[in-house]
Backbone bond lengths (Angstrom), bond angles and torsions (degrees), N, CA, C in turn:
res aa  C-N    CA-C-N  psi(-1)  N-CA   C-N-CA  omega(-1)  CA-C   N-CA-C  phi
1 X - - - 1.454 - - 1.535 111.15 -
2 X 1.656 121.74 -47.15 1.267 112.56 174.79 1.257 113.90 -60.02
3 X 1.875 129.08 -31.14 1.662 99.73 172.27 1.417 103.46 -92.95
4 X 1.220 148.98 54.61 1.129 136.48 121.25 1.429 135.08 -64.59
5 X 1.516 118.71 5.60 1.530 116.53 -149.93 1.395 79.01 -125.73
6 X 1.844 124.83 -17.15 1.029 108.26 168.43 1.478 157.19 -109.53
7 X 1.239 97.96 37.76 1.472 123.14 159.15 1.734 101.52 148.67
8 X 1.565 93.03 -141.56 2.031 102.52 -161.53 1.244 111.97 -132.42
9 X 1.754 112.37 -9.08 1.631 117.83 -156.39 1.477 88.89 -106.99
10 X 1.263 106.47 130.10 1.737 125.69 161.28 1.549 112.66 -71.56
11 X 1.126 116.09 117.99 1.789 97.74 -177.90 1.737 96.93 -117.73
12 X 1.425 134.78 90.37 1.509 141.39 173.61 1.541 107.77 -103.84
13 X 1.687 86.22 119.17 1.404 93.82 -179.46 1.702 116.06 -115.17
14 X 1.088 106.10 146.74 1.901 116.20 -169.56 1.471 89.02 -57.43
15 X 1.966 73.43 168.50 1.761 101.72 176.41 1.473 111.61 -44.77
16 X 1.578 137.11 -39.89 1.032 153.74 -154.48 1.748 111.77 -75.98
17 X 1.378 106.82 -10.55 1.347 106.72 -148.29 1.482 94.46 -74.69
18 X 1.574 110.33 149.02 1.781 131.30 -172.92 1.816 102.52 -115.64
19 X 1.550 105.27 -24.46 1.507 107.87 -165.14 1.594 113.62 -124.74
20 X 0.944 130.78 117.55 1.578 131.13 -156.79 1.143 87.72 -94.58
21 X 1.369 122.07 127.09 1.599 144.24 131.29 1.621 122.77 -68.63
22 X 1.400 105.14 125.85 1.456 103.43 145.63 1.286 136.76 -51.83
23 X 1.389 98.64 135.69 1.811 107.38 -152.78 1.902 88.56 -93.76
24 X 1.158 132.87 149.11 1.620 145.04 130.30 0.976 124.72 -90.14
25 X 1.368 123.08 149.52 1.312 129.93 -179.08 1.349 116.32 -133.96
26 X 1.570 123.91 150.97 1.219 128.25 -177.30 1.483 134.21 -158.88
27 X 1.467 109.14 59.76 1.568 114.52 -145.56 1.639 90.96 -33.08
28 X 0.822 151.50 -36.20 1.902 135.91 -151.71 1.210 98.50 -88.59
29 X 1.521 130.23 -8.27 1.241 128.69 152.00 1.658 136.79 -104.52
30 X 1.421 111.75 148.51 1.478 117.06 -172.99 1.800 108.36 -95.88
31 X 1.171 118.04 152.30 1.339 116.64 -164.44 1.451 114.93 -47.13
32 X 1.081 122.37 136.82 1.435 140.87 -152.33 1.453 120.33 -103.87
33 X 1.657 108.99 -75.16 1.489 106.65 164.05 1.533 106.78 -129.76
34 X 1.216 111.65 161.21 1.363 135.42 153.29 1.421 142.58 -139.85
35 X 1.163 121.29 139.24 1.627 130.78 -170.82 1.478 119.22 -135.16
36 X 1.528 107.67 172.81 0.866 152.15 164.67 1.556 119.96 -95.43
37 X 2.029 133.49 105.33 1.341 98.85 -170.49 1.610 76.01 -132.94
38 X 1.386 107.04 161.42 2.159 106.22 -179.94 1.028 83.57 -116.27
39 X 1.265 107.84 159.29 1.456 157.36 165.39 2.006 90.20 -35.69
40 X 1.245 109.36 -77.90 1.519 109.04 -170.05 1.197 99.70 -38.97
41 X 1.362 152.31 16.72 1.493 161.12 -162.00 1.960 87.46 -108.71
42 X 1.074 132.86 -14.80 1.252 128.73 -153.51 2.387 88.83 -98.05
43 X 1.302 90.80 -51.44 1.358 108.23 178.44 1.780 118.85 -76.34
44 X 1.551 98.78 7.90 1.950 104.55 -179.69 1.804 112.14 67.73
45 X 1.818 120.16 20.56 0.942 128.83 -173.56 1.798 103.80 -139.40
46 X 1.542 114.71 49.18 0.850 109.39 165.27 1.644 113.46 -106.54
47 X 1.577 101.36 179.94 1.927 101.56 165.04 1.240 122.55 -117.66
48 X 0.984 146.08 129.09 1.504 129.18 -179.94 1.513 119.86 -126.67
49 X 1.065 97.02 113.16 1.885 104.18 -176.22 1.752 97.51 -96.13
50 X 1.603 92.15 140.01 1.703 100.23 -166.78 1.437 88.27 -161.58
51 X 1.478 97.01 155.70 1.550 119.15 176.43 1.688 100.28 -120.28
52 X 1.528 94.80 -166.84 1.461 126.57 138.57 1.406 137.45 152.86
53 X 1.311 135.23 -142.81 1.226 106.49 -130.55 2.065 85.44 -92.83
54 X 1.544 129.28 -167.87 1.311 126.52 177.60 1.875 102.34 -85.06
55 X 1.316 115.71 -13.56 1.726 113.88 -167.33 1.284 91.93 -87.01
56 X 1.306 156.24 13.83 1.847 162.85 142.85 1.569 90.72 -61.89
57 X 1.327 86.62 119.35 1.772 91.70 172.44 1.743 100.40 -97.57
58 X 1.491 118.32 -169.26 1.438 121.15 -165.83 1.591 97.50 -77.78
59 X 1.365 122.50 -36.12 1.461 104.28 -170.17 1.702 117.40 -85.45
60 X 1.583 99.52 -18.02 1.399 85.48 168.14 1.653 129.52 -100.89
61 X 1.554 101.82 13.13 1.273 112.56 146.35 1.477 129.91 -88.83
62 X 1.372 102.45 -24.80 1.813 84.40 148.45 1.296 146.54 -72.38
63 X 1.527 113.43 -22.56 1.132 129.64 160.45 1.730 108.20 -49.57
64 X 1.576 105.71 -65.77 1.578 95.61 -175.93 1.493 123.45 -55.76
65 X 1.391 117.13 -14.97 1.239 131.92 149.46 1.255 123.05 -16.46
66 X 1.754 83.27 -90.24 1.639 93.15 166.27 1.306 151.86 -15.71
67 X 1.406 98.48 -61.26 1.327 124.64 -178.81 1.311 105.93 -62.69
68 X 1.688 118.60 -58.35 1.059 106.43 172.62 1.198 148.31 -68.00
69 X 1.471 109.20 -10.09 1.786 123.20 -179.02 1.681 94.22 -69.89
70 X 0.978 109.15 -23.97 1.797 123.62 -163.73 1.758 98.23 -56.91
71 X 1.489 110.50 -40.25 1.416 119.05 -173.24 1.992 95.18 -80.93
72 X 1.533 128.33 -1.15 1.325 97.81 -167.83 1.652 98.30 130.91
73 X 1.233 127.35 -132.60 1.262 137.91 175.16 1.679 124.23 -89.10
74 X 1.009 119.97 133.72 1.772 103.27 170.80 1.528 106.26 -141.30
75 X 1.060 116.89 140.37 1.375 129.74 -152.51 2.253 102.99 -131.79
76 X 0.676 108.89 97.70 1.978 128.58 178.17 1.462 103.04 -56.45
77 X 1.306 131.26 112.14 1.410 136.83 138.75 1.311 146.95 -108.29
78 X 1.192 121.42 119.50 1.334 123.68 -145.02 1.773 105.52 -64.32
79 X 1.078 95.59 -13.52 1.686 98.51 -169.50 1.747 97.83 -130.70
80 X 1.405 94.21 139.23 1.928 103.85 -171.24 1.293 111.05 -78.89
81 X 1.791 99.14 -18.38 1.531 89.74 174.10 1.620 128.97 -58.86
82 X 1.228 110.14 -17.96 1.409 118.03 172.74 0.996 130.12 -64.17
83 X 1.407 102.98 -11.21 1.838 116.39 -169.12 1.722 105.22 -98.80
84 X 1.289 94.10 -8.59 1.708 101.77 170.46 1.943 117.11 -81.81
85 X 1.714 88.70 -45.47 1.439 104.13 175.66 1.868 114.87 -71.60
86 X 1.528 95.28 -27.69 2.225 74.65 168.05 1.087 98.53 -104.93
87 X 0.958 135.21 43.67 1.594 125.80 135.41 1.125 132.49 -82.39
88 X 1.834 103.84 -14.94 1.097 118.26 174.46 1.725 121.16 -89.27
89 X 1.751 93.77 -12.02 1.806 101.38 174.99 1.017 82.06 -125.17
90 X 1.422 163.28 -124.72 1.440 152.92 -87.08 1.611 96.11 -88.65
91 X 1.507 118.51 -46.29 1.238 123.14 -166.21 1.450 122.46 -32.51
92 X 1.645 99.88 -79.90 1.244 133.38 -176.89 2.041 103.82 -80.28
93 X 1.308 118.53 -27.67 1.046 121.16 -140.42 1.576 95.06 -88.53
94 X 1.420 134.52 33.34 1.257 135.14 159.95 1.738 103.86 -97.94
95 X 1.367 114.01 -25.23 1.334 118.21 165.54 1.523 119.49 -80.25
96 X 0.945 129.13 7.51 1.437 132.80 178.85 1.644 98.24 -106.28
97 X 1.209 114.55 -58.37 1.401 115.45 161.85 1.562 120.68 -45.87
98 X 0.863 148.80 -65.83 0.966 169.47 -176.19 1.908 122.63 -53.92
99 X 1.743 100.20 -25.91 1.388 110.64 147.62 1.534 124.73 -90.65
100 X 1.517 101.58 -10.95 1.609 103.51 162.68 1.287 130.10 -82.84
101 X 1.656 96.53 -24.11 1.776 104.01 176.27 1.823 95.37 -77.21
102 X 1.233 112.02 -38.66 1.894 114.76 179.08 1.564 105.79 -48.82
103 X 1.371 108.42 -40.33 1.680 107.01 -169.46 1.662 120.45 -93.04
104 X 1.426 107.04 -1.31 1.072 107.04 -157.91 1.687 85.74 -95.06
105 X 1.637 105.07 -47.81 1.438 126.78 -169.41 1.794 95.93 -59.49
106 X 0.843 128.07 -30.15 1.809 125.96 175.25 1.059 99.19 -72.92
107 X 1.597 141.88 -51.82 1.228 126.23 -169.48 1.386 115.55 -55.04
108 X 1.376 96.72 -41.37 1.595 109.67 -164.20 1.739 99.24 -67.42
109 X 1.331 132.06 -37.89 1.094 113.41 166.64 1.105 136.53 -78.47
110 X 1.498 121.79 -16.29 1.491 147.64 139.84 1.744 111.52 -15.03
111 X 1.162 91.48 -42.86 1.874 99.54 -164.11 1.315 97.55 -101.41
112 X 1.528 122.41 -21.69 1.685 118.84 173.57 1.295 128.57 123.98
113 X 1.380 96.73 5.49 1.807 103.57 161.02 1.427 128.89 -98.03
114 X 1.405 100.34 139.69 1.608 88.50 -167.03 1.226 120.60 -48.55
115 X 1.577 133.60 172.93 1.197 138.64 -178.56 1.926 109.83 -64.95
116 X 1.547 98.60 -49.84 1.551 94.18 165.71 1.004 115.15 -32.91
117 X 1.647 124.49 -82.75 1.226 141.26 -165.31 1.642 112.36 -48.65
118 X 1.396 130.93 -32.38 0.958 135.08 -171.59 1.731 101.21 -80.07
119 X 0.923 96.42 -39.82 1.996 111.27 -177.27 1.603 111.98 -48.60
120 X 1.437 96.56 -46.74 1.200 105.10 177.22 1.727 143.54 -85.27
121 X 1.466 97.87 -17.13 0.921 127.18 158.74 1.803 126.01 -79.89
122 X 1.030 95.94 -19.31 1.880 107.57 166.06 1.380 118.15 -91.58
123 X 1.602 115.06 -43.65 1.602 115.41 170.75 1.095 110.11 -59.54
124 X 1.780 124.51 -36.43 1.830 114.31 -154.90 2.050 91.97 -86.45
125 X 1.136 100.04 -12.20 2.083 99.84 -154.61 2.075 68.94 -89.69
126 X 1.158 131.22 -43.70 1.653 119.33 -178.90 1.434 113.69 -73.42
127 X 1.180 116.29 -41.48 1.484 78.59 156.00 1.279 143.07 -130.59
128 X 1.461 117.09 39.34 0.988 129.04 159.52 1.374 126.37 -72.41
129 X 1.359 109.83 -34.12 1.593 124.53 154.16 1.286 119.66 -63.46
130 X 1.737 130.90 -23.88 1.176 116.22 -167.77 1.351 97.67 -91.42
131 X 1.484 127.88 -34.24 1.090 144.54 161.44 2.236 127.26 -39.44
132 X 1.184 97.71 -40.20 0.888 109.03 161.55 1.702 126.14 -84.68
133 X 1.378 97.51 -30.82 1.542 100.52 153.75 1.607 125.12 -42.04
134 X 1.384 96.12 -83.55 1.620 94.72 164.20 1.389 146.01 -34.35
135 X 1.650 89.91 -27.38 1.828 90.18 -174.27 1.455 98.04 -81.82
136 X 1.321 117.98 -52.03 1.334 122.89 -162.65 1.604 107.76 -71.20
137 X 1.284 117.28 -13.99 1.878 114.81 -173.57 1.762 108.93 56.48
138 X 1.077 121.65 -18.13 1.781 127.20 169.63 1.346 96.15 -16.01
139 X 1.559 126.69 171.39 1.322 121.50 156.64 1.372 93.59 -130.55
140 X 1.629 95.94 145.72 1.323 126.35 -143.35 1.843 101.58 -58.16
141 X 1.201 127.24 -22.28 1.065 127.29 173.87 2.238 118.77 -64.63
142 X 1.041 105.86 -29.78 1.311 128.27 166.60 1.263 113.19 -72.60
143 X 0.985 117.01 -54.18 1.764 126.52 171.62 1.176 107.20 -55.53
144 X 1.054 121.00 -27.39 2.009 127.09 -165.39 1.172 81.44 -80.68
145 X 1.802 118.47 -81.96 1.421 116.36 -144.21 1.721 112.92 -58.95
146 X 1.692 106.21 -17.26 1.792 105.49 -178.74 1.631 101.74 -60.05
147 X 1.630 130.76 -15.35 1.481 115.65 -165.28 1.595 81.99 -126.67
148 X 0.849 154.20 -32.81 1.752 134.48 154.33 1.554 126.44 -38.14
149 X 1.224 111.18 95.86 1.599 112.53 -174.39 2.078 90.00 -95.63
150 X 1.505 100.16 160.52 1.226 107.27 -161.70 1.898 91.45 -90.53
151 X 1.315 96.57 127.46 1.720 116.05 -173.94 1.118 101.11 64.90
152 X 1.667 131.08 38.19 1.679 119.61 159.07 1.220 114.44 -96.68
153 X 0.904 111.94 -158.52 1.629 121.96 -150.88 1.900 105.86 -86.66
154 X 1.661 94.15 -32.90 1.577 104.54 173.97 1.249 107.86 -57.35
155 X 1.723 108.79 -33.30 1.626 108.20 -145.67 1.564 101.95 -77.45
156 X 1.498 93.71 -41.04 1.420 98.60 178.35 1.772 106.51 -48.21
157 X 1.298 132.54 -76.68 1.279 153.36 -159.24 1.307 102.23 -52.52
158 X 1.741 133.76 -29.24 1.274 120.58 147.21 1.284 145.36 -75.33
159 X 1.368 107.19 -11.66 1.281 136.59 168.36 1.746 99.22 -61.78
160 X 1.018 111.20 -57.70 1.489 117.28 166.40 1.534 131.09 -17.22
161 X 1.715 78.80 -61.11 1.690 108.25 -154.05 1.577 90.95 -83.08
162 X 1.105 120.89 -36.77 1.597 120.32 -162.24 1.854 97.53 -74.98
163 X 1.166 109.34 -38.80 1.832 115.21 -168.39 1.741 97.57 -82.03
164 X 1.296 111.07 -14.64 1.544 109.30 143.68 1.255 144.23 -48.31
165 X 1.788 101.43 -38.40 1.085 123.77 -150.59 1.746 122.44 64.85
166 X 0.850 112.01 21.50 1.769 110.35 178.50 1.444 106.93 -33.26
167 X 1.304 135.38 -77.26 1.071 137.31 -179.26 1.538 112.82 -34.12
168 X 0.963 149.93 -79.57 1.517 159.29 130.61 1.774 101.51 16.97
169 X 1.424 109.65 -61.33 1.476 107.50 -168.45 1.284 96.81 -84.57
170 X 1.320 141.96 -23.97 1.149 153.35 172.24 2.125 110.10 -51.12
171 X 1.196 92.85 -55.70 1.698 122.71 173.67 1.565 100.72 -49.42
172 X 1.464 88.95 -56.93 2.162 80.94 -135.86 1.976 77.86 -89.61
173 X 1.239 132.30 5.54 1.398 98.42 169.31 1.768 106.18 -108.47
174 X 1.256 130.32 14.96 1.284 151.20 158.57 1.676 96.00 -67.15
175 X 1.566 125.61 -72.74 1.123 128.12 176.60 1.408 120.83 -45.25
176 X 1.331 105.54 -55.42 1.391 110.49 -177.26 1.688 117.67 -61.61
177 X 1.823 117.04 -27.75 1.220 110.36 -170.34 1.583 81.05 -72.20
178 X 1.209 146.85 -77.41 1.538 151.70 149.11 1.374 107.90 41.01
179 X 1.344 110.26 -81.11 1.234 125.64 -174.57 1.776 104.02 -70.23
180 X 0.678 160.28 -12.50 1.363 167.96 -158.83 1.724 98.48 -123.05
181 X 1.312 112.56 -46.17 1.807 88.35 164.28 1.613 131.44 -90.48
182 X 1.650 107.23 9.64 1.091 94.46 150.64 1.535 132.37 -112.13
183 X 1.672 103.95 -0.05 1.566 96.31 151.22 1.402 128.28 -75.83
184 X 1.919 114.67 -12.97 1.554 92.40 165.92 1.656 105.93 -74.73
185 X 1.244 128.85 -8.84 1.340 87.38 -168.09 1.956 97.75 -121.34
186 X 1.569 83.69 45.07 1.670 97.73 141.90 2.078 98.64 70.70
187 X 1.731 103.05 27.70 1.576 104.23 175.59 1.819 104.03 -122.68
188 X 1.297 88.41 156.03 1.572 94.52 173.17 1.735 110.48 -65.56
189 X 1.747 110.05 129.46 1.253 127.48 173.19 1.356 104.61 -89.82
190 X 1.008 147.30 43.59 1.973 139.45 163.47 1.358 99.97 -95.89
191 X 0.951 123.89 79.63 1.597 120.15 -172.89 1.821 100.94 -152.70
192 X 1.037 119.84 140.35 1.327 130.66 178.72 1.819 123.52 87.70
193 X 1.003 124.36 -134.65 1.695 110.81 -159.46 1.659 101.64 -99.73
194 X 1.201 136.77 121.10 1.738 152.38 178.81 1.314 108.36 71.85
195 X 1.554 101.97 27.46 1.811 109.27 166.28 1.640 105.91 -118.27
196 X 1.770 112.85 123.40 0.974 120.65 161.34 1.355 138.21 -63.63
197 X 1.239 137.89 71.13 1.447 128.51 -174.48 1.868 118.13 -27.16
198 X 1.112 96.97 127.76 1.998 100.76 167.33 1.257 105.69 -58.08
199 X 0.868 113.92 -66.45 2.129 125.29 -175.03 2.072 78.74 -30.85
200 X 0.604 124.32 -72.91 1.716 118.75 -136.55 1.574 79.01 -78.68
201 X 1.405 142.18 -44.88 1.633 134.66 162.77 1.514 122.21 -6.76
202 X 1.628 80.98 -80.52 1.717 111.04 -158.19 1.235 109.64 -130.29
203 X 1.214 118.43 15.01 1.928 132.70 146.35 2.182 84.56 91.85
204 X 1.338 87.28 174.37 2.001 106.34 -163.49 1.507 92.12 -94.29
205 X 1.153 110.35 122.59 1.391 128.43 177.90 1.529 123.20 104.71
206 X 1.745 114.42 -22.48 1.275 110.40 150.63 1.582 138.33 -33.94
207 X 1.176 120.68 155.44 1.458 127.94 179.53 1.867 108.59 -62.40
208 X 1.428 88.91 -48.64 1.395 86.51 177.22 1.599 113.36 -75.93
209 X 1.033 129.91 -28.78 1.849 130.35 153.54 1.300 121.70 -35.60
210 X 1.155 132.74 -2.91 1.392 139.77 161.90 1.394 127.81 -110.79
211 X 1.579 98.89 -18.58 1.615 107.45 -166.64 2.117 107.23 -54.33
212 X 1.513 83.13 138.70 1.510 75.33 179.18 1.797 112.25 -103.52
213 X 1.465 93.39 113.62 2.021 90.47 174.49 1.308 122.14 -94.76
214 X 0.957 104.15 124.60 2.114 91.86 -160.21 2.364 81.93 -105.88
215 X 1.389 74.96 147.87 1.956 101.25 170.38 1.075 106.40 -78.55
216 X 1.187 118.56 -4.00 1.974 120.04 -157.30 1.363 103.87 -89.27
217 X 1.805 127.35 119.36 1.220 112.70 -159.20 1.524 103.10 -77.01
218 X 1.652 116.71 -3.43 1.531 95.26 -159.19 1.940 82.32 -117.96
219 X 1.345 110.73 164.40 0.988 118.23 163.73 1.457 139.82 -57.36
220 X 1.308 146.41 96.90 1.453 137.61 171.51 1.458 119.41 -24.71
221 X 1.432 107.80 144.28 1.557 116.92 162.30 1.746 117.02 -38.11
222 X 0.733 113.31 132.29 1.559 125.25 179.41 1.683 104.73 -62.36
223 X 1.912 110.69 112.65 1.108 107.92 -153.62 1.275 140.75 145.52
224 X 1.634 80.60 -70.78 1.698 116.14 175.71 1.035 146.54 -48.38
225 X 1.569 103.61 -35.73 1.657 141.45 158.38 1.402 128.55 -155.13
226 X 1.426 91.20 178.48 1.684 86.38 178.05 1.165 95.02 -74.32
227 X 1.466 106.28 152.28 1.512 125.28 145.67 1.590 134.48 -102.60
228 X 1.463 127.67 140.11 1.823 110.67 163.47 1.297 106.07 -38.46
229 X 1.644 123.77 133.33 1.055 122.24 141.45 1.465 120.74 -74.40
């Protein structure tokens, strides 16, 4: 009852969330908005993908706007399912970065520059590229080949990365964070590349059409999701 007096806007944020919002409440209303907000939201360089419900009229979706451009970027989807899927790129995906700036910065001291020096030289080459991304709109495959000279030094070092498979490991742990946020929030993960969907099994609305199979070898907190009974 005391947060009823304080306002109308629902603010529910995903598994992913780094930045706590104040919640509103409004029994005469049904959940309103929800997001996605990153951590880079702390530095005015976050993204936030958010929905909500159709009873948000236009001005008080600009307002929620607001608020959220406030963290950085915010990006509207008509469907919430999306807010599951950038969690799997914006969400999580400051930690994917962030073991590349870790690995890049070891090499660099690997070869004999101090760790400073290496630090700094990995943040400005990240975002000076991401930065240049944006301005130019190029897609990122074009941008590559403009600094790949044929038998240079890049070429070699992608040659590398590809007999790695980077791309591939790059993929399937995008999917996998994916699939893992929709068993926390208690949905079937068979979705994406050598996963069988149930719905196409045992038809949409079956018992088994909901079952949630999580990849996760260890068990979730009690709670967390559905489980097989």
């Amino acid at each position: 009852n005391s947060l009823e007096a304080w306002g109308s806007i629902i603010y529910c944020c995903s598994s992913m969330l780094l930045v706590h919002l104040l919640i509103y409440f409004d029994q005469n209303k049904s959940l309103l908005n929800k997001h996605c907000i990153l951590q880079q939201s702390k530095v005015g360089a976050g993204v936030t993908v958010w929905s909500c419900t159709e009873n948000i009229n236009a001005d008080e979706r600009k307002k929620i706007k607001t608020v959220l451009d406030s963290f950085g970027k915010s990006v509207f989807v008509d469907d919430e399912k999306f807010i599951d899927m950038s969690t799997s790129i914006s969400g999580s995906g400051p930690a994917y970065i962030f073991l590349l700036m870790e690995a890049m910065i070891d090499a660099g001291v690997h070869m004999g520059f101090s760790r400073e020096t290496a630090t700094v030289l990995v943040h400005h080459t990240l975002l000076g590229s991401t930065k240049f991304a944006m301005e130019t709109g190029e897609h990122p495959a074009v941008l590559r080949n403009s600094v790949t000279s044929p038998a240079g030094t890049t070429a070699s070092a992608i040659y590398e990365l590809e007999n790695g498979k980077f791309r591939t490991v790059i993929k399937d742990a995008i999917w996998a964070c994916y699939r893992r946020s929709l068993e926390m929030g208690g949905k079937c993960s068979q979705v994406g590349p050598n996963r069988v969907s149930t719905d196409s099994l045992f038809g949409v609305g079956s018992p088994m059409s909901s079952d949630t199979r999580s990849h996760h070898p260890v068990e979730p907190p009690t709670g967390e999701m559905k489980t097989k009974s």
